[in-house]
NUMAR-501565 format. One record per residue (C-alpha): x, y, z; residue in three letters; residue number from 1. Coordinates in steps of 0.1 Angstrom, whole numbers, plus 5000, padded with zeros to 4 digits. Example, Ala and Ser with C-alpha at 12.3 -4.5 7.8 and 13.67 -1.06 7.14 Angstrom:
{east->5123 north->4955 up->5078 resn->ALA resi->1}
{east->5137 north->4989 up->5071 resn->SER resi->2}
This chain:
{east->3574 north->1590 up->8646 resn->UNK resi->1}
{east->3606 north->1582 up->8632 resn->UNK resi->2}
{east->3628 north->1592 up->8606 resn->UNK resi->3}
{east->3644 north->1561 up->8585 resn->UNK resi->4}
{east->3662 north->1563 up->8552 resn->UNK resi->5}
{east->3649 north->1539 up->8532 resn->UNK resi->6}
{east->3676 north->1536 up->8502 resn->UNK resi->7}
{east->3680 north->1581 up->8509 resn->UNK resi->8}
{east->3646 north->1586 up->8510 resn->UNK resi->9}
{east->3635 north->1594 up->8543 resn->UNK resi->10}
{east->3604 north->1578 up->8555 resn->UNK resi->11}
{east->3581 north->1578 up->8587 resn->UNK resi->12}
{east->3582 north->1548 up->8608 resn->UNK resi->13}
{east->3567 north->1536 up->8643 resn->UNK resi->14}
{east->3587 north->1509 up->8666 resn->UNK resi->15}
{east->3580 north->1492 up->8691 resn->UNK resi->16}
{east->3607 north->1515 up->8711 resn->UNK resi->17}
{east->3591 north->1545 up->8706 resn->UNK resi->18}
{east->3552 north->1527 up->8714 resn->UNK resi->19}
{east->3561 north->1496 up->8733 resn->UNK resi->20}
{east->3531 north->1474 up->8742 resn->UNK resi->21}
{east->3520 north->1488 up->8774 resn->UNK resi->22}
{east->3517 north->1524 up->8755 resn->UNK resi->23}
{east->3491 north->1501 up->8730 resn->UNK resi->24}
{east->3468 north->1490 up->8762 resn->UNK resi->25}
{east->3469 north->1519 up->8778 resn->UNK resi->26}
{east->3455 north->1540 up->8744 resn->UNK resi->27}
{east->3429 north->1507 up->8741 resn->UNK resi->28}
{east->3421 north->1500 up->8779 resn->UNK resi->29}
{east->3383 north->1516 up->8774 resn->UNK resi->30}
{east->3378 north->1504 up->8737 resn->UNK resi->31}
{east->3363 north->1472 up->8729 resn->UNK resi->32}
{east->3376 north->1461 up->8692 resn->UNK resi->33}
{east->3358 north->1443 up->8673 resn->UNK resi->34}
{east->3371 north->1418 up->8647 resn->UNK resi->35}
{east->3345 north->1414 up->8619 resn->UNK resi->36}
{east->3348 north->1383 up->8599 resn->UNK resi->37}
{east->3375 north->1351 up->8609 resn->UNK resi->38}
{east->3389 north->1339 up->8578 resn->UNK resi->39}
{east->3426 north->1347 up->8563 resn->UNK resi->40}
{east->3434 north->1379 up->8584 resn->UNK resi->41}
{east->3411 north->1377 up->8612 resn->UNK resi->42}
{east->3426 north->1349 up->8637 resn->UNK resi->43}
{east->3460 north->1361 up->8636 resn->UNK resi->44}
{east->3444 north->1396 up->8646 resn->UNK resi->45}
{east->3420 north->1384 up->8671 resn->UNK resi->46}
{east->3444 north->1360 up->8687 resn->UNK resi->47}
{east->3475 north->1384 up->8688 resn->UNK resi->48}
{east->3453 north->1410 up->8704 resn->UNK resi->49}
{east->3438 north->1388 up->8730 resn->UNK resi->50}
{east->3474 north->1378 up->8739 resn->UNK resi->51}
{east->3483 north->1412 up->8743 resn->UNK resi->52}
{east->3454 north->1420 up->8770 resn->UNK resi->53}
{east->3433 north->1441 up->8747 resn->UNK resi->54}
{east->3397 north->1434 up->8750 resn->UNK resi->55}
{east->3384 north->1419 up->8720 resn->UNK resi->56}
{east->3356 north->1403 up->8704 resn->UNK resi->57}
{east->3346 north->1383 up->8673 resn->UNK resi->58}
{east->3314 north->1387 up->8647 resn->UNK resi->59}
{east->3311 north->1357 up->8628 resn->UNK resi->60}
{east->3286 north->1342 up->8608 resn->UNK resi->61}
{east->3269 north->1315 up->8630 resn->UNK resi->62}
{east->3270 north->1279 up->8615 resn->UNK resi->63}
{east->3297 north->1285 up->8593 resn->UNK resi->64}
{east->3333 north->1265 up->8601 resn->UNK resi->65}
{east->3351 north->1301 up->8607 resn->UNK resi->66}
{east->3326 north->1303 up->8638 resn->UNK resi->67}
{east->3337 north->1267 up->8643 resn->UNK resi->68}
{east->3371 north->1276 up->8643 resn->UNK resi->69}
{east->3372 north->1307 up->8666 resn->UNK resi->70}
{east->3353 north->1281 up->8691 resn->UNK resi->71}
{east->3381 north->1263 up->8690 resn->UNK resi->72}
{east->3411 north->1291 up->8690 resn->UNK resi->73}
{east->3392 north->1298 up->8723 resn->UNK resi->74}
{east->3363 north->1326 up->8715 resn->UNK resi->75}
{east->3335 north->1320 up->8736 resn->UNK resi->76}
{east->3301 north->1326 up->8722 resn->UNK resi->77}
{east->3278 north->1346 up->8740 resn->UNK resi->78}
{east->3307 north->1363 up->8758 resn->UNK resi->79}
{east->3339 north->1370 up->8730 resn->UNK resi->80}
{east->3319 north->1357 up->8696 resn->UNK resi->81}
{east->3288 north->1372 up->8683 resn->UNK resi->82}
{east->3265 north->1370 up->8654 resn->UNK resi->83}
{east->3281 north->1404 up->8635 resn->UNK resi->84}
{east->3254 north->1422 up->8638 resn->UNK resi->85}
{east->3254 north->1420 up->8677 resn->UNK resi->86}
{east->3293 north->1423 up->8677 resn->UNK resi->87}
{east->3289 north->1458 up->8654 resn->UNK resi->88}
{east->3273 north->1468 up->8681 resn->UNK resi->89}
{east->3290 north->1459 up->8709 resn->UNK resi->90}
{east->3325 north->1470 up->8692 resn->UNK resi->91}
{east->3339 north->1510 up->8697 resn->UNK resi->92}
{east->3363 north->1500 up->8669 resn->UNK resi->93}
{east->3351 north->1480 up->8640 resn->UNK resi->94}
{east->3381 north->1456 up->8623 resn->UNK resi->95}
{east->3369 north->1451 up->8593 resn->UNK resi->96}
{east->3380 north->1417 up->8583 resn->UNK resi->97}
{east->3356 north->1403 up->8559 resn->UNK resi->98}
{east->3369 north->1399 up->8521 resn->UNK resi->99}
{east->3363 north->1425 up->8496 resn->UNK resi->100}
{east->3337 north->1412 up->8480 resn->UNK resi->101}
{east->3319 north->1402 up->8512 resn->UNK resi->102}
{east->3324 north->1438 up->8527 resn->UNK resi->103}
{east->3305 north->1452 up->8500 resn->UNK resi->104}
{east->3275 north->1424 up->8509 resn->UNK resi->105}
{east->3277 north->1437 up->8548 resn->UNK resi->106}
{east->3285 north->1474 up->8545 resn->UNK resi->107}
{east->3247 north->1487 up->8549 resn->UNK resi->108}
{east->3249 north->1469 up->8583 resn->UNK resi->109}
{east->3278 north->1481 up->8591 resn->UNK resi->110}
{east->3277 north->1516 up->8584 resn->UNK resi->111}
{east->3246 north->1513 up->8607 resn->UNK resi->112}
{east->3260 north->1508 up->8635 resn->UNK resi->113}
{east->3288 north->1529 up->8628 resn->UNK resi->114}
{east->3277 north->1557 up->8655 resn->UNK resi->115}
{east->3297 north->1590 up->8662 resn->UNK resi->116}
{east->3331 north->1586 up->8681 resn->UNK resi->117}
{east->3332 north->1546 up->8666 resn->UNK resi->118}
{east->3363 north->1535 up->8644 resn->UNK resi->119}
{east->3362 north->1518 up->8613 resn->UNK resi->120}
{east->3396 north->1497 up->8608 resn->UNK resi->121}
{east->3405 north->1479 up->8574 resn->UNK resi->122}
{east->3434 north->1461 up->8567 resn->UNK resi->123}
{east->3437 north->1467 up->8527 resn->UNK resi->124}
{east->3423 north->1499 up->8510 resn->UNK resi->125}
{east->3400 north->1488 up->8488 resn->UNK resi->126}
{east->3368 north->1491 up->8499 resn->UNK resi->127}
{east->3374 north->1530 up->8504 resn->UNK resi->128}
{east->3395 north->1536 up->8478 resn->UNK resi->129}
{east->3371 north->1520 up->8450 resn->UNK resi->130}
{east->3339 north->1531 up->8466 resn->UNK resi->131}
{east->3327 north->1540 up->8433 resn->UNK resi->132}
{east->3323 north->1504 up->8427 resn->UNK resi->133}
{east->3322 north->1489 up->8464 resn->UNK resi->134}
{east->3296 north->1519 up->8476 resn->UNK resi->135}
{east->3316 north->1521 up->8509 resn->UNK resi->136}
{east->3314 north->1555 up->8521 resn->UNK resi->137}
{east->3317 north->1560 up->8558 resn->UNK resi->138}
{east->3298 north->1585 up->8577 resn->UNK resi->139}
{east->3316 north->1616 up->8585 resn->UNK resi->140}
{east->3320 north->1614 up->8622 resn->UNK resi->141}
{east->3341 north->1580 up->8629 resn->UNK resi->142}
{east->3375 north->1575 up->8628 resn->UNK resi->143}
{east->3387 north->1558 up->8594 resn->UNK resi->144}
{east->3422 north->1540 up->8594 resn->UNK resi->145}
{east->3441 north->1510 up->8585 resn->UNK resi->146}
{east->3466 north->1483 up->8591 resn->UNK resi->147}
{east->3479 north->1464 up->8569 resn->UNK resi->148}
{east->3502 north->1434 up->8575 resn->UNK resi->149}
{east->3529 north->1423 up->8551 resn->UNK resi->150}
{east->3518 north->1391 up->8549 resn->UNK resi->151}
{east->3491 north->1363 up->8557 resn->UNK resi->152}
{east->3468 north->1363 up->8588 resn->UNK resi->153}
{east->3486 north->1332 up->8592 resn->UNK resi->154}
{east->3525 north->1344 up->8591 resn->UNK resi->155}
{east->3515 north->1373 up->8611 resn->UNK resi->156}
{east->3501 north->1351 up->8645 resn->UNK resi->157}
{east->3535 north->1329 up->8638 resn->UNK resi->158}
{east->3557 north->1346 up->8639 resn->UNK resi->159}
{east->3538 north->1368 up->8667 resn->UNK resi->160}
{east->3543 north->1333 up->8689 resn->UNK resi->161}
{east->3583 north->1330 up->8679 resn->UNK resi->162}
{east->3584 north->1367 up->8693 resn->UNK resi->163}
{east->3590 north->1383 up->8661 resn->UNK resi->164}
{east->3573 north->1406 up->8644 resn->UNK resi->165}
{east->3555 north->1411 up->8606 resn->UNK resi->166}
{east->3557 north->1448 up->8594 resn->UNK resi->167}
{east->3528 north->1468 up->8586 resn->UNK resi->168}
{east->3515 north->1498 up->8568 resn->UNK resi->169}
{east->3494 north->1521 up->8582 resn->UNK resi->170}
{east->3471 north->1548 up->8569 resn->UNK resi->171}
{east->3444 north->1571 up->8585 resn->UNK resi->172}
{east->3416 north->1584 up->8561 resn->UNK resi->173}
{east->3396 north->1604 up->8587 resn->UNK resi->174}
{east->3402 north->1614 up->8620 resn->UNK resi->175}
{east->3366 north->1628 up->8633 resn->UNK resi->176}
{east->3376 north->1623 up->8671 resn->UNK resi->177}
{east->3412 north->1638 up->8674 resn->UNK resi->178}
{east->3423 north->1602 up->8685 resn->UNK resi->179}
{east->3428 north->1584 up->8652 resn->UNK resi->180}
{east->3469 north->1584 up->8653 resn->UNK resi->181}
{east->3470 north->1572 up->8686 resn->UNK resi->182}
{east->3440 north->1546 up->8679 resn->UNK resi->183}
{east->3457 north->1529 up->8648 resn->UNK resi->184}
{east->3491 north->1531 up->8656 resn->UNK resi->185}
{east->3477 north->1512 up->8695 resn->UNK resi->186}
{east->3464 north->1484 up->8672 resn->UNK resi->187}
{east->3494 north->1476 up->8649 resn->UNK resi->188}
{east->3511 north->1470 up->8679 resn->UNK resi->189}
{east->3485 north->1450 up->8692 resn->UNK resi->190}
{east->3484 north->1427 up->8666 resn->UNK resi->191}
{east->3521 north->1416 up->8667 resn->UNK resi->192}
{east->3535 north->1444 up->8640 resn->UNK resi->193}
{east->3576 north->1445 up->8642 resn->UNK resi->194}
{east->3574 north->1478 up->8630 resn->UNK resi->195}
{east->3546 north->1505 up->8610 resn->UNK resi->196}
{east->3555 north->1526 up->8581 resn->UNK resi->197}
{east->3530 north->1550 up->8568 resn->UNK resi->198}
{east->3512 north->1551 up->8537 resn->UNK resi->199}
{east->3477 north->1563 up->8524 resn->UNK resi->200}
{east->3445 north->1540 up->8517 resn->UNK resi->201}
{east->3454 north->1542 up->8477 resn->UNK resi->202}
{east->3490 north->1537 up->8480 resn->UNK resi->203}
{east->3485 north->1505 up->8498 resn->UNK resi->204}
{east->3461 north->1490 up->8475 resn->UNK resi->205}
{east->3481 north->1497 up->8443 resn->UNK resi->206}
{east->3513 north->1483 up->8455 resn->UNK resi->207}
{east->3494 north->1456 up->8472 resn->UNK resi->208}
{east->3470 north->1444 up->8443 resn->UNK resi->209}
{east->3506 north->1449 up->8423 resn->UNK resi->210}
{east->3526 north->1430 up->8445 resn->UNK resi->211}
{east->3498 north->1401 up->8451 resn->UNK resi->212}
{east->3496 north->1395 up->8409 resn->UNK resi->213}
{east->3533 north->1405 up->8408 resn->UNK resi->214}
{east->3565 north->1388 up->8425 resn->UNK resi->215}
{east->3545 north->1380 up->8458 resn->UNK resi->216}
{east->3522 north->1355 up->8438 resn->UNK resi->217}
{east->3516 north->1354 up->8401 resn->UNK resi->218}
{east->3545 north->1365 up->8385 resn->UNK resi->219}
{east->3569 north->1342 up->8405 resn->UNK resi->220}
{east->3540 north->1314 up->8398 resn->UNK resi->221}
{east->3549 north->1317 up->8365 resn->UNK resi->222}
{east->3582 north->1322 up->8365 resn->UNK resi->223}
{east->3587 north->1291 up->8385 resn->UNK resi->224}
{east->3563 north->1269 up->8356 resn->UNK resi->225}
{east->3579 north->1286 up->8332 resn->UNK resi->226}
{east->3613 north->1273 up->8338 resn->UNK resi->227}
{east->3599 north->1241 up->8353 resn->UNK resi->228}
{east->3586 north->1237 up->8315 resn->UNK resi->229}
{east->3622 north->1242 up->8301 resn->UNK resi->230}
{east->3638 north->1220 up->8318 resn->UNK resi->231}
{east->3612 north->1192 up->8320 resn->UNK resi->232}
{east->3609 north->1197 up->8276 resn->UNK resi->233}
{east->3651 north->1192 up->8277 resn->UNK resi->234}
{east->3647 north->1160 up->8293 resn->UNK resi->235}
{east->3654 north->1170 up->8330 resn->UNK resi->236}
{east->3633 north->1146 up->8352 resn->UNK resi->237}
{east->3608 north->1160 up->8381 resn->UNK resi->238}
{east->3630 north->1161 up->8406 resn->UNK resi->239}
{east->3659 north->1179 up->8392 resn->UNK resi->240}
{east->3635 north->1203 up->8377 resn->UNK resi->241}
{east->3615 north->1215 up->8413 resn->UNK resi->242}
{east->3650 north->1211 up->8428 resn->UNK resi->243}
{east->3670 north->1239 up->8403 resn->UNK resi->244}
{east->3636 north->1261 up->8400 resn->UNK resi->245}
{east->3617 north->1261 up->8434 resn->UNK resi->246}
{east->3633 north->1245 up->8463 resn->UNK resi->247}
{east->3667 north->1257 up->8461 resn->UNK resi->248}
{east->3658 north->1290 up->8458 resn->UNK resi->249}
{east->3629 north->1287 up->8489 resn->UNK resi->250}
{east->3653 north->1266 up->8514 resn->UNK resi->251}
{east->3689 north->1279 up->8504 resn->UNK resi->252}
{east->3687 north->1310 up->8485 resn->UNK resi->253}
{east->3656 north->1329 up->8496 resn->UNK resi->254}
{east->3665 north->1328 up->8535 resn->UNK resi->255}
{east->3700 north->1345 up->8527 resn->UNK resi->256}
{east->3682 north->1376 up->8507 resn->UNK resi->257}
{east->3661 north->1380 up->8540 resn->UNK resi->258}
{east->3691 north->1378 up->8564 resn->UNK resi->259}
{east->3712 north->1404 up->8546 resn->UNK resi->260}
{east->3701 north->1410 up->8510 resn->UNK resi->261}
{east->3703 north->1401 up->8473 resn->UNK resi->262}
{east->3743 north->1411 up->8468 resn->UNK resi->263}
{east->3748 north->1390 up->8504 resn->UNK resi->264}
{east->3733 north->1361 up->8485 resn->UNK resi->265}
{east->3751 north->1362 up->8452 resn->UNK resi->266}
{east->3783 north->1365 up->8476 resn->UNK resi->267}
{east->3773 north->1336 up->8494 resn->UNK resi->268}
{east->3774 north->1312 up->8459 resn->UNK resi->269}
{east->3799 north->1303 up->8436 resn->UNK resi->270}
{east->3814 north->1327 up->8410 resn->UNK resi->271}
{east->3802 north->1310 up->8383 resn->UNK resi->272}
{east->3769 north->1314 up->8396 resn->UNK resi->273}
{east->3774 north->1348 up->8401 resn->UNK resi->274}
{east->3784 north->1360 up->8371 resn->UNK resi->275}
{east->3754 north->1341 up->8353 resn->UNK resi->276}
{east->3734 north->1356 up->8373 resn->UNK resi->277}
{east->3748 north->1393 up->8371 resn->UNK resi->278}
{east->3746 north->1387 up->8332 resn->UNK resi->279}
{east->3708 north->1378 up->8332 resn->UNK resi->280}
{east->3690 north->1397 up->8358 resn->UNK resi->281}
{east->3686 north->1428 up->8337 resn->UNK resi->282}
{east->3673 north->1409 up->8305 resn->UNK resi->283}
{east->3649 north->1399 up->8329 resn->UNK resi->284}
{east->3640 north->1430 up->8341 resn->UNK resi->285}
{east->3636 north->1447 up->8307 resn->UNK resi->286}
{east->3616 north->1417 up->8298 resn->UNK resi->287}
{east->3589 north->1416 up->8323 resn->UNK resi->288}
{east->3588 north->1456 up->8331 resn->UNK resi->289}
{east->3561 north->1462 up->8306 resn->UNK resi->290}
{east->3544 north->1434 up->8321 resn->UNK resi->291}
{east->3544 north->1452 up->8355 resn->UNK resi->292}
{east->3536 north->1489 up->8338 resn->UNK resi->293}
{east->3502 north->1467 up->8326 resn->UNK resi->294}
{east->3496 north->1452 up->8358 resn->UNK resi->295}
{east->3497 north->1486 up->8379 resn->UNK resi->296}
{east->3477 north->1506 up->8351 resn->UNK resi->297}
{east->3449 north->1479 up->8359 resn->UNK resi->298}
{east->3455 north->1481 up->8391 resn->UNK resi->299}
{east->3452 north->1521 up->8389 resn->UNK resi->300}
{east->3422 north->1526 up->8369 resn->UNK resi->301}
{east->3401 north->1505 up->8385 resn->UNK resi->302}
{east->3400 north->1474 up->8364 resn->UNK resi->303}
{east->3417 north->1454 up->8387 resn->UNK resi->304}
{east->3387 north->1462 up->8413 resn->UNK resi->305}
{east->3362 north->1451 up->8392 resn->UNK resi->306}
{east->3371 north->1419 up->8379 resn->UNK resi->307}
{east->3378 north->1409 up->8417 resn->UNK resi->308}
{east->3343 north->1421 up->8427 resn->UNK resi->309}
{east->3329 north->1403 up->8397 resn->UNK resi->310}
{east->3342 north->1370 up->8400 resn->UNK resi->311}
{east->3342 north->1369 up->8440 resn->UNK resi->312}
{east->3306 north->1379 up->8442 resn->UNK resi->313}
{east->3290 north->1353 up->8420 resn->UNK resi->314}
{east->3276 north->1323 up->8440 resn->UNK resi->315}
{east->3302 north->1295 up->8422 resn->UNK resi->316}
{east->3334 north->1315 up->8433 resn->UNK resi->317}
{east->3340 north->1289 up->8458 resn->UNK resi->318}
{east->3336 north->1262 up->8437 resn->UNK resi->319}
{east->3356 north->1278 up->8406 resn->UNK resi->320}
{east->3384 north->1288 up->8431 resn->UNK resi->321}
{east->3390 north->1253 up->8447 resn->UNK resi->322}
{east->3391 north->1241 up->8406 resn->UNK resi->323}
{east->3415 north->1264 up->8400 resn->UNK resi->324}
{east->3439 north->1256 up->8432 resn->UNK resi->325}
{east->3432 north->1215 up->8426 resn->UNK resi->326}
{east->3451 north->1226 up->8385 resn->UNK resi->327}
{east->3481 north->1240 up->8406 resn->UNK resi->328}
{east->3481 north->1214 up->8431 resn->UNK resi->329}
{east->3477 north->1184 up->8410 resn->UNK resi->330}
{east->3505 north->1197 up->8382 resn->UNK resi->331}
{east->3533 north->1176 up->8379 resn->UNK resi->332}
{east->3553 north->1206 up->8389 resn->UNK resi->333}
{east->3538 north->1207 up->8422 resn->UNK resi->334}
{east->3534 north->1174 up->8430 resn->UNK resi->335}
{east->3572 north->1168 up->8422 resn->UNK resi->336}
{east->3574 north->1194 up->8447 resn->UNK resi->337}
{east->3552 north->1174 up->8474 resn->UNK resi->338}
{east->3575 north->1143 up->8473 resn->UNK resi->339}
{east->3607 north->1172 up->8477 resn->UNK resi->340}
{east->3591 north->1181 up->8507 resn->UNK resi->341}
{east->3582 north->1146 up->8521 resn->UNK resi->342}
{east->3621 north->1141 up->8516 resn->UNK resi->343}
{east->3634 north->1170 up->8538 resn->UNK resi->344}
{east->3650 north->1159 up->8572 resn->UNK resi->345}
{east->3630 north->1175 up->8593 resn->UNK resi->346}
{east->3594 north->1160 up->8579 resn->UNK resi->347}
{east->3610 north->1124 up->8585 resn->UNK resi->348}
């Protein structure tokens, strides 16, 4: 591995230099992986590694319109898509792929046919690092590891088909066969990973249960309404509103702060928006720090955990979640923000 500093701390990384592609099928030539479950993270994972020559296969429920859909991404059943139980079987290495909640429902079966030399794979560490409340416990003589995108299942096989690549965490929690390294650091690559940096099964589900309510999802959810709210109450109409809060900063802004950074942005405005900017950034910070010390203490003793497993589990969730995304959807904010969109160039 190599040495990066990150900001002068000096972390381990993998590249694709150091374990190109053909390093990843040679390491997974005799394995057959199997992806359990085809829902946010498993076609991007499937589809990347069957691009990259690695034989894989698919355990799906049957019936269901992710079984559907891997039909039509191309999984045929009988041959590449199986009922999970007959695909646990089948698979040397196990991608565990299922949600949280469902992993739980499926783990007896799974650790089953988890048999000696096998490989269970994650790609979040939840399941083992709350087993207290998920009961997931592997046996002691498989291979336990994880990769974790930094992103969606569907960012990750995008930009794997514009020849880019999304970084990943990885983690190994048990190495019973000697081979675990070389086994999980074969599979970021084959799933289209630009690069891996390394991490432990709790370290990645704090900062990613933090990030996820935090600035990745909920906190920038409601900064966004929260601004949106201001401006609308001083008499700013829609437009103008989504414009100054959400689609400046996700089609101008945002895309300069990934190119070369935050200071690159501010350089890149005018000085007047600079120096508001400059002024107000670390009001903001002290403002919502105790918000984030919260989040990550519910995050670290377990709370977090268990009001996911709660509400996910119960029969309804479905039917509670879609109300709860039609609210977003269907607020002015956001539907200002679908007549933006309609306006862009490129959608006309």
């Amino acid at each position: 591995m190599a040495k990066l500093n990150f900001g002068g701390v000096e972390e381990n990384v993998v590249t694709r230099d150091e374990f190109p592609l053909q390093k990843a099928q040679e390491v997974l030539k005799d394995e057959v992986v199997a992806v359990i479950g085809y829902g946010v993270q498993g076609p991007g994972q499937a589809l990347n590694q069957k691009d990259n020559g690695i034989n894989v296969i698919v355990g799906q429920r049957k019936n269901s319109a992710s079984w559907d859909k891997a039909v039509a991404d191309g999984f045929v059943p009988g041959e590449t898509l199986f009922e999970i139980e007959e695909a646990l079987q089948k698979g040397t290495i196990i991608c565990y792929l299922l949600s949280d909640a469902a992993q739980i429902e499926y783990w007896p079966l799974v650790k089953e046919n988890l048999t000696a030399g096998k490989a269970l794979y994650f790609s979040h560490g939840f399941g083992i690092t709350f087993n207290e409340q998920t009961g997931i416990v592997p046996p002691e003589n498989v291979d336990v590891f994880l990769v974790a995108p930094k992103g969606s299942g569907t960012s990750l096989r995008r930009m794997f088909l514009q020849n880019r690549g999304l970084n990943s965490s990885f983690a190994i929690f048990q190495d019973a066969t000697g081979k675990a390294w070389d086994r999980v650091v074969a599979l970021g690559i084959a799933i289209g990973s630009g690069y891996l940096f390394e991490t432990d099964f709790q370290r990645e589900v704090y900062s990613d249960l933090t990030g996820e309510r935090g600035t990745l999802m909920g906190a920038i959810q409601g900064i966004f309404a929260a601004q949106y709210e201001v401006l609308r109450e001083q008499g700013h109409s829609p437009s103008e509103a989504f414009n100054e809060t959400i689609e400046e900063l996700t089609q101008s802004l945002m895309p300069l702060v990934a190119e070369n950074g935050m200071d690159w942005m501010y350089a890149n405005c005018s000085t007047t928006a600079q120096r508001g900017a400059l002024d107000w950034w670390k009001r903001f910070k002290d403002a919502t720090k105790p918000v984030f010390e919260e989040l990550y203490n519910s995050v670290a003793t377990g709370k977090e955990a268990g009001y996911s497993i709660s509400s996910n589990s119960k029969s309804d969730y479905r039917v509670k979640l879609d109300a709860e995304l039609a609210e977003l959807r269907e607020s002015e904010m956001w539907q200002a923000g679908k007549t933006v969109r309609s306006l862009r160039p490129e959608n006309n």
